[in-house]
C-alpha positions in Angstrom: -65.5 45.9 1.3 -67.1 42.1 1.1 -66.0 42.4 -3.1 -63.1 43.9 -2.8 -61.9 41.2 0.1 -63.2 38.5 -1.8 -61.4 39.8 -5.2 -57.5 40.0 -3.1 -58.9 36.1 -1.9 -59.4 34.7 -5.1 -55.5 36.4 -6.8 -54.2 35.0 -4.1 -55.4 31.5 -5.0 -54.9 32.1 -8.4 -50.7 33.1 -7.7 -50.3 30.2 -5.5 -51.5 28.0 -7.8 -49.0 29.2 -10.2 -46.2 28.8 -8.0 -47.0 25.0 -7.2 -47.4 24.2 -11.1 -44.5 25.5 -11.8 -42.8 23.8 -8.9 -44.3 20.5 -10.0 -43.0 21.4 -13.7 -39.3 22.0 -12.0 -39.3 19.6 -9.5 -41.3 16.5 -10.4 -43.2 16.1 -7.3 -44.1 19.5 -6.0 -41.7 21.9 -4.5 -38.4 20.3 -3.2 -35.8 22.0 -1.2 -32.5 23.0 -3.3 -29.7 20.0 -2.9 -27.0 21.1 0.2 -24.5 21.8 -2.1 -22.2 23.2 0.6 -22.8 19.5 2.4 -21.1 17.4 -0.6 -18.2 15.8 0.1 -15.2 17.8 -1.8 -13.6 15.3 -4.4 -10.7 13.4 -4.1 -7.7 14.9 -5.9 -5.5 12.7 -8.4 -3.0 11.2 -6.9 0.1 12.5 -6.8 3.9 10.7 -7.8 6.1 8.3 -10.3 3.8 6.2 -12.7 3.9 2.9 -10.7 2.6 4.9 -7.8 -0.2 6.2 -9.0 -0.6 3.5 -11.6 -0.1 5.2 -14.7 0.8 3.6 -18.3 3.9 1.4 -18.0 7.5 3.6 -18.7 10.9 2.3 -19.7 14.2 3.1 -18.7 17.3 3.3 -21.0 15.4 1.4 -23.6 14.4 -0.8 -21.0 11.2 -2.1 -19.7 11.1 -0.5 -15.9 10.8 -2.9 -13.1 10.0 -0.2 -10.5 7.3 -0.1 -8.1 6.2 -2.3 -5.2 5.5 -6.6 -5.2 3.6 -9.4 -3.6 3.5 -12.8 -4.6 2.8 -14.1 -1.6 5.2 -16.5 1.0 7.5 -19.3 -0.6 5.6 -22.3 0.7 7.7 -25.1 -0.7 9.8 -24.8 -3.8 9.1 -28.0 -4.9 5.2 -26.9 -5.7 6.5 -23.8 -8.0 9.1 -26.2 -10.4 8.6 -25.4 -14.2 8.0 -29.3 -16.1 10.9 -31.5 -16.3 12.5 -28.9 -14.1 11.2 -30.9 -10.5 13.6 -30.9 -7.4 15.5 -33.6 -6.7 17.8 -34.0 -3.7 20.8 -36.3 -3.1 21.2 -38.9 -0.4 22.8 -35.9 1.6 20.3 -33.3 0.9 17.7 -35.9 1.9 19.3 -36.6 4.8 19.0 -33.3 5.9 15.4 -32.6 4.5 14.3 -35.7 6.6 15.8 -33.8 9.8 15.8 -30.3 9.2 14.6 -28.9 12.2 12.0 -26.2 11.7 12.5 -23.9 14.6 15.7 -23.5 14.0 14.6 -21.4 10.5 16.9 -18.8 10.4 13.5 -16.4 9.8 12.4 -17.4 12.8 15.5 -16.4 14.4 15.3 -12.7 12.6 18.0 -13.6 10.6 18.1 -12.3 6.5 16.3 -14.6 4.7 18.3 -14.6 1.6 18.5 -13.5 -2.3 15.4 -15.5 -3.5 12.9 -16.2 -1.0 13.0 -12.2 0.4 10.7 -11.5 -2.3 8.8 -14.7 -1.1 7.5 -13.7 2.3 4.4 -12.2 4.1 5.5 -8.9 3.2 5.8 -6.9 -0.2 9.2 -5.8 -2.0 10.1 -3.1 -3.5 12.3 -2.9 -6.9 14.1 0.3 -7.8 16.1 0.4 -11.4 18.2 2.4 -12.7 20.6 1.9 -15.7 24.0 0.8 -13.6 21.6 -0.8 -10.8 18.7 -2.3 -9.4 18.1 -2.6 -5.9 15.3 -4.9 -4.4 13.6 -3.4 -0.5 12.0 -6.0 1.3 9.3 -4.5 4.2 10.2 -7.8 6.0 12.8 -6.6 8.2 14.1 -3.5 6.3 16.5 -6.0 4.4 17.8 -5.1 1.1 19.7 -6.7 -1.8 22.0 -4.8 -4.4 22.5 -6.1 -8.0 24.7 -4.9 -10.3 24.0 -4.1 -14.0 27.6 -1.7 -15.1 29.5 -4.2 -16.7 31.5 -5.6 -13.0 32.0 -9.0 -11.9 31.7 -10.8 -8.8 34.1 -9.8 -5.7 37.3 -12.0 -6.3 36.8 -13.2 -2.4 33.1 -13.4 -2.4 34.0 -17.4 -1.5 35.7 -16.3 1.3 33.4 -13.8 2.5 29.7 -15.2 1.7 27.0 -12.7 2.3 23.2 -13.4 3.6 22.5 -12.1 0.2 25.4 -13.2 -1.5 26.6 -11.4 -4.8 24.5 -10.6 -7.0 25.4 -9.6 -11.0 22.8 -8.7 -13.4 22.5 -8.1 -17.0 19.5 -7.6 -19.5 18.1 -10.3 -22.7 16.2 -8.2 -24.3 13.4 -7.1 -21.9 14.3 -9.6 -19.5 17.0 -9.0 -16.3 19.4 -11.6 -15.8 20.8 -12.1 -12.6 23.8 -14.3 -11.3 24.0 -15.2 -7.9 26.7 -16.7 -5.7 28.7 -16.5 -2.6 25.2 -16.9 -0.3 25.4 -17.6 3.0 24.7 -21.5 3.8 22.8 -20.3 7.1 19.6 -18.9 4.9 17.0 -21.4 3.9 15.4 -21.3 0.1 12.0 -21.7 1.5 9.8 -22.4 4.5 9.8 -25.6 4.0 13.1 -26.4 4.9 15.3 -26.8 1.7 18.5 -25.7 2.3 21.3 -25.3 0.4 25.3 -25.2 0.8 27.8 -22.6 0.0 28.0 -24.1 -3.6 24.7 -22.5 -4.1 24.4 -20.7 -7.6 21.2 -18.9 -8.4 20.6 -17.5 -11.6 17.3 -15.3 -11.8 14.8 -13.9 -14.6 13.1 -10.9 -14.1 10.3 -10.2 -16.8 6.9 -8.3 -17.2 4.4 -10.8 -18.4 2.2 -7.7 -18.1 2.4 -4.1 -17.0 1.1 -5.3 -13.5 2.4 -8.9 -13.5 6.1 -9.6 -12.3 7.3 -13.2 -13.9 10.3 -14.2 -11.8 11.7 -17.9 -13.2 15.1 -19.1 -11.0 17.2 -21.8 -11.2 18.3 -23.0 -8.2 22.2 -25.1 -8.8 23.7 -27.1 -5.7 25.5 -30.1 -6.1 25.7 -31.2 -2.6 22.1 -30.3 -1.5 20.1 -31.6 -5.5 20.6 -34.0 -7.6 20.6 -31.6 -10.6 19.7 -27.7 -11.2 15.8 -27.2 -10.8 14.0 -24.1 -11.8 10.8 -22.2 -10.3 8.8 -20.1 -11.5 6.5 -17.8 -9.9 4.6 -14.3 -10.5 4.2 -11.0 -9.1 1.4 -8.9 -8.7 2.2 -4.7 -8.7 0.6 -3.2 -5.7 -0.5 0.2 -7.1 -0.4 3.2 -4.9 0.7 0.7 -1.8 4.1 1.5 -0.2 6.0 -0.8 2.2 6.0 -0.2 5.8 8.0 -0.7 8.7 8.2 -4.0 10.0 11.1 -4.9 12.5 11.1 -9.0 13.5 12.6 -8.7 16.8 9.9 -6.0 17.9 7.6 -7.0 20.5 9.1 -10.9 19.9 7.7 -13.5 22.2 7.1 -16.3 21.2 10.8 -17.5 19.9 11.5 -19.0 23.4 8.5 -21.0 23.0 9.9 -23.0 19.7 11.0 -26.7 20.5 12.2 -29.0 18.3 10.0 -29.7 14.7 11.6 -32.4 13.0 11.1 -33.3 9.3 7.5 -33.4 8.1 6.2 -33.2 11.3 7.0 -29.0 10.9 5.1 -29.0 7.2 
């Protein structure tokens, strides 16, 4: 009985041992428990829309390079920081006049007023472009405003003069990969930045939409009012896509407060 419990000992030894080398041949450093499979996190399916929502290679439109898909290029600052050379802002002895005294809580912005054509793609809020072949509109998320230009071939409303609009009248047509947009008619009540440049109902914008780069938005305006400048100037600033973002709901007179508190911010004393 002494043998044969000695012999079962020994095969025991001997099977174990066999196990942990072959653990240790599987597993590096002796026996390790399987990975929790079950425990992974599941992967993250592909996103799921247009091209400039999910990022995808750049499309065109009608031959056209598409401007679609959501904006920021941050807030417009003052205009005279973003002129192209040779193209600086220069005001007449009215328009400095008015520069010297603008009074900087009474920005229209401030007062939740539209903020007009240009600077509503130069706020603390993205835009979004949407082209088609007869149209493009441009969404602002700052509040909800939009602006409607025209690429079929019409011309400006005969009483546009009469009748400005806070984003005045907008008619665009394409240069080769670049949109061309002719602005007039805007109301004299917006401001061009948040400076304080204002302008008068004179005020002729012409714009240049262009993709430097898939992601890169080039948007070069000239900015022509006789009463307010001296001459036309031109700006130029740029665009970055905001891939997979969306823009939200953002309403100026929600929850507003502090409008009441404003008092009068003359000149550079506001800057």
């Amino acid at each position: 009985m002494t043998r044969r419990l000695s012999f079962f000992i020994v095969a025991a030894a001997l099977v174990c041992a066999g196990d942990a080398s072959l653990a240790a041949q599987q597993g590096g450093r002796g026996a390790q428990p399987p990975p929790a499979t079950d425990r992974l996190a599941a992967p993250k399916p592909a996103p799921t829309g247009a091209w400039w929502h999910t990022g995808g290679p750049l499309e065109r439109q009608a031959g056209r390079p598409d401007l679609t898909g959501v904006w920021f290029g941050g807030a417009s600052g003052d205009l005279s920081r973003s002129t192209l050379p040779g193209q600086e802002l220069a005001l007449t002895p009215y328009g400095t006049e008015r520069w010297s005294t603008v009074d900087h809580a009474k920005d229209p912005n401030t007062a939740c007023l539209p903020p007009g054509p240009a600077r509503m793609i130069m706020m603390a809020h993205p835009a979004m472009i949407v082209q088609r072949p007869d149209v493009v509109v441009i969404l602002t998320e700052s509040q909800r405003t939009f602006r409607i230009i025209y690429t079929d071939g019409r011309g400006h409303p005969h009483d546009i003069a009469e009748y400005p609009e806070w984003m005045g009248s907008s008619i665009g047509r394409w240069d080769g990969d670049t949109l061309v947009v002719d602005t007039i008619g805007i109301n004299e009540r917006t401001w061009l930045d948040t400076a304080g440049h204002e302008h008068s109902e004179k005020l002729r914008l012409t714009e240049r939409f262009r993709l430097a780069d898939p992601n890169t938005l080039e948007h070069v305006v000239t900015y022509d009012d006789p009463v307010f400048f001296a001459k036309p100037f031109t700006t130029r600033r740029l665009f970055k896509r905001q891939i997979g973002d969306r823009i939200l709901d953002h309403s100026c007179l929600e929850n507003e407060k502090d409008r009441e508190l404003l008092v009068p911010t003359l000149g550079d004393a506001g800057r």
